[in-house]
C-alpha positions as CSV (number, residue, x, y, z in Angstrom):
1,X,17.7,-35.8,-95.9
2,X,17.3,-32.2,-95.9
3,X,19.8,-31.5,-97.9
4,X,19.4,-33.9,-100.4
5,X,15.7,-32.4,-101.0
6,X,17.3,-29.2,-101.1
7,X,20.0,-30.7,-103.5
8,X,16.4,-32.4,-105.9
9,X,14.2,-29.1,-105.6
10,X,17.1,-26.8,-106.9
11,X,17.6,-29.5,-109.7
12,X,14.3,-29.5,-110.7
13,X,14.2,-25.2,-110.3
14,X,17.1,-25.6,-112.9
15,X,15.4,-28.2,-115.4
16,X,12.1,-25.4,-115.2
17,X,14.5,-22.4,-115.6
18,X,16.3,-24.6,-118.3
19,X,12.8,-24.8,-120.4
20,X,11.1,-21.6,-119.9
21,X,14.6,-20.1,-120.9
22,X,14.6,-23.1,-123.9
23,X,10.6,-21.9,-124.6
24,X,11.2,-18.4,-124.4
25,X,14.3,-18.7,-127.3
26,X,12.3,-21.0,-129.3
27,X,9.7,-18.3,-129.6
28,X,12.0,-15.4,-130.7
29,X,13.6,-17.9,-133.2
30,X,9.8,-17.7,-134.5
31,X,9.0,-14.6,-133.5
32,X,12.3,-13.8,-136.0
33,X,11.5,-16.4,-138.7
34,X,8.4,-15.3,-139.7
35,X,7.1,-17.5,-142.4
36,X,8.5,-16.3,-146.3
37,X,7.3,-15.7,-148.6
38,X,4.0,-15.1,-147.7
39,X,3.1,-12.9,-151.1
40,X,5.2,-12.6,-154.2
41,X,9.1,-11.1,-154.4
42,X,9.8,-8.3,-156.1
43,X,13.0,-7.8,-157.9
44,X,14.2,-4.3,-159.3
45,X,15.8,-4.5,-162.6
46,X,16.9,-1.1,-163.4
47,X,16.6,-1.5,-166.9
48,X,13.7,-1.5,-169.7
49,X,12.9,-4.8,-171.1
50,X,15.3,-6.2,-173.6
51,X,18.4,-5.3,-172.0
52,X,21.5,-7.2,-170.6
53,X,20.0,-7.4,-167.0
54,X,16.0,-8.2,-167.9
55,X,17.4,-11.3,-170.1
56,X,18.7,-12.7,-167.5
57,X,16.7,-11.7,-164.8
58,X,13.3,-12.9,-166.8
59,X,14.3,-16.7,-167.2
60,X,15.6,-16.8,-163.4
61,X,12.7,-16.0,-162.2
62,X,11.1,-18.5,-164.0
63,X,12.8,-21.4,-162.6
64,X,13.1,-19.7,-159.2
65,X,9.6,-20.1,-158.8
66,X,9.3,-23.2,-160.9
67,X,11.6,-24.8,-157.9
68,X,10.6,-23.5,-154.6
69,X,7.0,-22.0,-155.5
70,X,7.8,-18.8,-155.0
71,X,6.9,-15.6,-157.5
72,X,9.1,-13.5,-158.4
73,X,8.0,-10.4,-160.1
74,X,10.2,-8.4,-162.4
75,X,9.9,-4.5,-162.0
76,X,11.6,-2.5,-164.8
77,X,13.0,0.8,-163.5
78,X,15.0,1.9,-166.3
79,X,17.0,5.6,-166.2
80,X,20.2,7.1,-165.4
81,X,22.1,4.5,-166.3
82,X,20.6,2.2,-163.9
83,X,21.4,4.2,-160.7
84,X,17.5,5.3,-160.8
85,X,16.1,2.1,-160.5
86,X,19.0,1.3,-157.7
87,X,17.8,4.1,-155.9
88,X,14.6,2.6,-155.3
89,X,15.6,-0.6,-154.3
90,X,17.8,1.3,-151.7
91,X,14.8,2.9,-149.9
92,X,12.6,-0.5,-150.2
93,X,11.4,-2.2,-147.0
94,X,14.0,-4.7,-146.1
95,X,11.5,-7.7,-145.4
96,X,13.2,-10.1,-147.7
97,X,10.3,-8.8,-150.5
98,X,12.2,-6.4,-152.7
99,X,15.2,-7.9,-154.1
100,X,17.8,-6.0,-156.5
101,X,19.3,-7.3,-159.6
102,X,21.8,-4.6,-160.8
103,X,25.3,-5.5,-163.3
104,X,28.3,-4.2,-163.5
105,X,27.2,-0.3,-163.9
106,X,26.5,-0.4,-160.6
107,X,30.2,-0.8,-159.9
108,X,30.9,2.0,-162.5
109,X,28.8,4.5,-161.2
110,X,30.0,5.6,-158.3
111,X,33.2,7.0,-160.4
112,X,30.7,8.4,-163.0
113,X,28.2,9.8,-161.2
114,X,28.9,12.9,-158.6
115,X,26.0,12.7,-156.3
116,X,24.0,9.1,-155.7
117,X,21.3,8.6,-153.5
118,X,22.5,5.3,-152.6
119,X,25.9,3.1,-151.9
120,X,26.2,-0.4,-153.7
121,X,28.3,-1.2,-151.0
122,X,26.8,0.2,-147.8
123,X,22.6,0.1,-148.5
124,X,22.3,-3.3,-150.0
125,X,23.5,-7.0,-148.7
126,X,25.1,-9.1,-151.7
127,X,23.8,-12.3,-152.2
128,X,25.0,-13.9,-155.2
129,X,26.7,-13.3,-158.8
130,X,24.4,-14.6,-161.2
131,X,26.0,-14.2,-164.7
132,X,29.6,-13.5,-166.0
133,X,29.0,-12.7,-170.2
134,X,32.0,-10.6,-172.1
135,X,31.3,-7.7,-174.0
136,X,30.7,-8.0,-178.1
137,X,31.0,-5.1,-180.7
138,X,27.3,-5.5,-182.7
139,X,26.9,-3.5,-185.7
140,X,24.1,-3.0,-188.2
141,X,24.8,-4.7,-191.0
142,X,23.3,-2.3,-193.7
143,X,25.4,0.5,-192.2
144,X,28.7,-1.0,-191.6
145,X,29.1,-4.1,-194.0
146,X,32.5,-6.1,-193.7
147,X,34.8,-8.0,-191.3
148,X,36.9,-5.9,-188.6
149,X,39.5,-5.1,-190.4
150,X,37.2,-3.2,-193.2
151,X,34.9,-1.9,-190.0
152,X,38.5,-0.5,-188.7
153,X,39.4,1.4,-191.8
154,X,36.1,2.9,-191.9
155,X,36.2,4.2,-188.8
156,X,39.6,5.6,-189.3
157,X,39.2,7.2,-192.7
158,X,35.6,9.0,-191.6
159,X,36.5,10.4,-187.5
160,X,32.7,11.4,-186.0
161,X,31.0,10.0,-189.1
162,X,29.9,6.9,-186.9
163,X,27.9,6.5,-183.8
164,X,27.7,4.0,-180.9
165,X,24.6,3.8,-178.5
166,X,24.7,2.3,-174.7
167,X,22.7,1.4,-171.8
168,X,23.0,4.8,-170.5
169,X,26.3,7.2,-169.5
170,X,28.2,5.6,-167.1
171,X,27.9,1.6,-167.9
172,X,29.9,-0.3,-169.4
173,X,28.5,-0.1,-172.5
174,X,29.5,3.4,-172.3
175,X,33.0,2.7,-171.2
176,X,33.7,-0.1,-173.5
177,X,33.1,2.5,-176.4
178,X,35.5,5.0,-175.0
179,X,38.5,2.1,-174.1
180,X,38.1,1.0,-177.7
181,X,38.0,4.8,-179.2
182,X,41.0,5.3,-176.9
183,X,42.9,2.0,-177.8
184,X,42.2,2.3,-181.4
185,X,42.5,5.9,-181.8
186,X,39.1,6.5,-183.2
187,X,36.5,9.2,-182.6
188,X,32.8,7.7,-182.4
189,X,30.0,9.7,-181.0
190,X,28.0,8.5,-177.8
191,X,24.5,8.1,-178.0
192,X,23.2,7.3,-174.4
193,X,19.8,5.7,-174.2
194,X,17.8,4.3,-171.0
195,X,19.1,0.8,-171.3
196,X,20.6,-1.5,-173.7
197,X,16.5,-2.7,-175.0
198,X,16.0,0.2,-176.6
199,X,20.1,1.1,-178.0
200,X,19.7,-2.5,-179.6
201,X,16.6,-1.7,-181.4
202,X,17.6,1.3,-182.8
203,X,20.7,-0.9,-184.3
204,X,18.5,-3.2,-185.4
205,X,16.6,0.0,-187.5
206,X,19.7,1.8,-188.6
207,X,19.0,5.0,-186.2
208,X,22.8,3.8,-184.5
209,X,25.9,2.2,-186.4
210,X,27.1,-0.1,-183.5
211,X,26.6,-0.7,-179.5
212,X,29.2,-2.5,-177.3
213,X,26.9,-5.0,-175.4
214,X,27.0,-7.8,-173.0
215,X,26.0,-11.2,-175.4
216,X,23.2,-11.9,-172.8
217,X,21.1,-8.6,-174.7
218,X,23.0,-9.2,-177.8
219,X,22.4,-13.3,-178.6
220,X,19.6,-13.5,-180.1
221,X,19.6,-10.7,-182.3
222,X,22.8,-11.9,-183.8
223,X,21.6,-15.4,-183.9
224,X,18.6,-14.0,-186.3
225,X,21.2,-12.0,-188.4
226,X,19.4,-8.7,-187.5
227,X,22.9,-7.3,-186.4
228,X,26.2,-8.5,-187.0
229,X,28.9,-9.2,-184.2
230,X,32.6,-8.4,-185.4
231,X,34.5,-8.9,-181.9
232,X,34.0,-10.1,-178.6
233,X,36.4,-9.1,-175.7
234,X,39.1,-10.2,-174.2
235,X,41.5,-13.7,-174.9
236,X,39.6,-16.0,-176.3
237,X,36.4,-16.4,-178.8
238,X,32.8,-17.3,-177.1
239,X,31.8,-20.8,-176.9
240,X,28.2,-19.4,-178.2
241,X,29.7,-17.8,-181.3
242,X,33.1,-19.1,-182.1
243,X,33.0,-17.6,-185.7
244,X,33.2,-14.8,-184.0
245,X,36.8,-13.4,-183.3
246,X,38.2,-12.0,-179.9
247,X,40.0,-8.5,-179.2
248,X,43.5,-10.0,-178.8
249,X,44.0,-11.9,-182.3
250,X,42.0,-8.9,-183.9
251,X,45.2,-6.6,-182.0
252,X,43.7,-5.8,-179.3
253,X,45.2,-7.8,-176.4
254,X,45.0,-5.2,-174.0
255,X,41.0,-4.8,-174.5
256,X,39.0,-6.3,-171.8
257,X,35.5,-5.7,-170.7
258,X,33.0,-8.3,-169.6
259,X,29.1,-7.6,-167.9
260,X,28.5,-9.5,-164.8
261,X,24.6,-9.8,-163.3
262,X,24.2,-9.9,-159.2
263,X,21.3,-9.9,-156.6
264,X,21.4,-7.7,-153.7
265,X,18.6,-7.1,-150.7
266,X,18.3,-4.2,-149.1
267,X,20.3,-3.5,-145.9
268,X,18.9,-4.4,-143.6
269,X,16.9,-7.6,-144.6
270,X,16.3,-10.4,-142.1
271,X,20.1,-12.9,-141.8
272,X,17.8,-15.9,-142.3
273,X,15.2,-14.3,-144.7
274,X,19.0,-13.9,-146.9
275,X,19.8,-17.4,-146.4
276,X,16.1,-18.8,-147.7
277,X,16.7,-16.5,-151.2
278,X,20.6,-17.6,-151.2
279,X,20.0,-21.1,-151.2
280,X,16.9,-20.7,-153.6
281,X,19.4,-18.8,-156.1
282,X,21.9,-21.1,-155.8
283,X,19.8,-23.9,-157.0
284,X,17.8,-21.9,-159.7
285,X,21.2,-21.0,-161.1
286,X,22.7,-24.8,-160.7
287,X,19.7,-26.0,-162.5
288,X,20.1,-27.8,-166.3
289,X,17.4,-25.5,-167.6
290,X,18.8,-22.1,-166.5
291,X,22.6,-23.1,-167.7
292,X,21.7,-24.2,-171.3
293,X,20.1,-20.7,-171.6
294,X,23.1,-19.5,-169.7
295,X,25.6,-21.1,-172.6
296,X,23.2,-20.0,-175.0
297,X,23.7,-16.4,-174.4
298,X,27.8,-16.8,-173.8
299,X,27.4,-16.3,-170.0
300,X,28.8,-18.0,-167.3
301,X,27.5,-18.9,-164.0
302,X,30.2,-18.2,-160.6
303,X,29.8,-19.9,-157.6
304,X,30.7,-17.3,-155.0
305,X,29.5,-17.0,-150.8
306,X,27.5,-13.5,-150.4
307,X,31.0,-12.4,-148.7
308,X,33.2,-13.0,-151.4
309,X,30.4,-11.5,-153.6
310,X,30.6,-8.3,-151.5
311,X,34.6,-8.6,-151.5
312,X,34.4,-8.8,-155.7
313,X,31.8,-6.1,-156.2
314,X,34.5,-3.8,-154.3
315,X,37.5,-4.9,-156.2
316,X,35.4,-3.9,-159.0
317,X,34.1,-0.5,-158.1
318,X,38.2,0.4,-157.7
319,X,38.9,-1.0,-160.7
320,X,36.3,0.8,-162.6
321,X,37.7,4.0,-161.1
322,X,41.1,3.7,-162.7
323,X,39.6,2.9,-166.0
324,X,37.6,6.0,-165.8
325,X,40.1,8.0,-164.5
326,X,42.1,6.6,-167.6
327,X,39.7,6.8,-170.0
328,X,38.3,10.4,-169.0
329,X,34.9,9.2,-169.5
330,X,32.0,11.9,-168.7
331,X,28.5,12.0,-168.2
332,X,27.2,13.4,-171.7
């Protein structure tokens, strides 16, 4: 008898153990999980308004909060090429309320510039590609009038009597100025601005001749006839603007260059706080509203993990290092 009341009192010792030990998890889980958002997200776009990055950024956030209630709020950081704005996302709280939407630059930099104050790849946490748009070659209108081919003889027959703005030295609007100087052997001069807002309207006003841009900036303002697109990158022509010709049929085949949008946290930032915005991007970006205006502006949306973000974002930061080192690019 005793030693089946022995046998009963050390089950029922284990079933307490069993839920203080249960209790005690389920209260770090919480004590973990803290309820989020409990004020509005932040996300750094370290751009000026009317660039590549703030078009896309703007109307996600819209249907982001338009689907889960929560606020995003859009912080403009432009300079440097978007490495300043970067910066400051770096050295943000991670609490899951400062979020990072950066582009390809951000892959480029780290060839470009010699001393950053933060690592794409070791201070922030990837959490999703949001847009894949290819580069187009806008021109104004008034100053270059023609097809390519006319645009092409210009250039040739006049070396450093044309100009080009970009989003800043270093991105790709940069690089995809010197790869076509280099594959075209022409000489245009660089004019580096503080994002691609304020390069386009100085197109648009005749202070610049052309600007190699993402479509997502670009759409509009070639939809309006304000500027004029003459090529788009790559293979194949743009679903958005199939009037307009691509770089291979114009003799380019070799010239590639496309602008790609992501969202990082901070290091650091809660695992589970990551999955919450994850799945909330994934379905803002999957939504009918967001892909017309996806479509509308040439972009496409990629479904990739946050791992297999991380893994392309580091395929492209060694990729952009050879086409520097090819191009011999330099900070102006």
């Amino acid at each position: 008898m005793k030693s089946i009341l022995d046998a009963t009192g050390s089950r029922r010792g284990a079933l307490r153990a069993g839920a203080a030990s249960l209790a005690a998890l389920s209260l770090g889980s919480l004590a973990q999980s803290p309820a989020w958002p409990a004020k509005p997200v932040t996300v750094v776009v370290p751009f000026p308004a009317g660039g590549g990055t703030d078009a896309f950024a703007r109307p996600l956030a819209a249907q982001f909060a338009r689907l889960t209630g929560k606020q995003l709020i859009i912080d403009n950081r432009g300079g440097a090429g978007g490495t300043l704005g970067a910066g400051i996302a770096a050295r943000a709280q991670p609490d899951g309320y400062t979020l990072f939407m950066g582009a390809v630059h951000h892959a480029i930099a780290p060839s470009m510039y010699p001393k950053l104050d933060y690592d794409i790849e070791k201070d922030f946490v990837p959490l999703a590609l949001i847009a894949n748009v290819p580069q187009v070659l806008v021109v104004n209108p008034k100053n270059i009038p023609g097809n390519f081919k006319a645009f092409l003889a210009q250039l040739r027959g006049k070396p450093g009597g044309f100009n080009y703005g970009s989003a800043g030295a270093g991105t790709s609007h940069h690089l995809a100025g010197e790869l076509f100087k280099q594959q075209t052997q022409t000489f245009i001069t660089h004019i580096p601005y503080r994002g691609a807002g304020p390069a386009l309207q100085d197109l648009i006003s005749g202070n610049v001749d052309m600007v190699f841009d993402g479509l997502g900036s670009s759409a509009a303002h070639i939809k309006s006839g304000r500027i004029k697109a003459l090529m788009v990158s790559g293979a194949k022509r743009s679903p958005a603007f199939p009037d307009v010709p691509c770089a291979a049929e114009l003799g380019l085949p070799d010239y590639t260059v496309t602008t790609w949008y992501g969202m990082w946290a901070p290091k650091g930032t809660p695992a589970d706080v990551q999955g919450r915005i994850v799945e909330d991007l994934r379905k803002a970006v999957a939504a009918d509203e967001l892909k017309a205006i996806w479509a509308s502006n040439g972009a496409e949306s990629a479904s990739l993990t946050p791992a297999q973000f991380g893994s392309f974002v580091s395929a492209e930061v060694k990729r952009w290092a050879a086409v520097v080192k090819v191009s011999g690019a330099k900070l102006d």
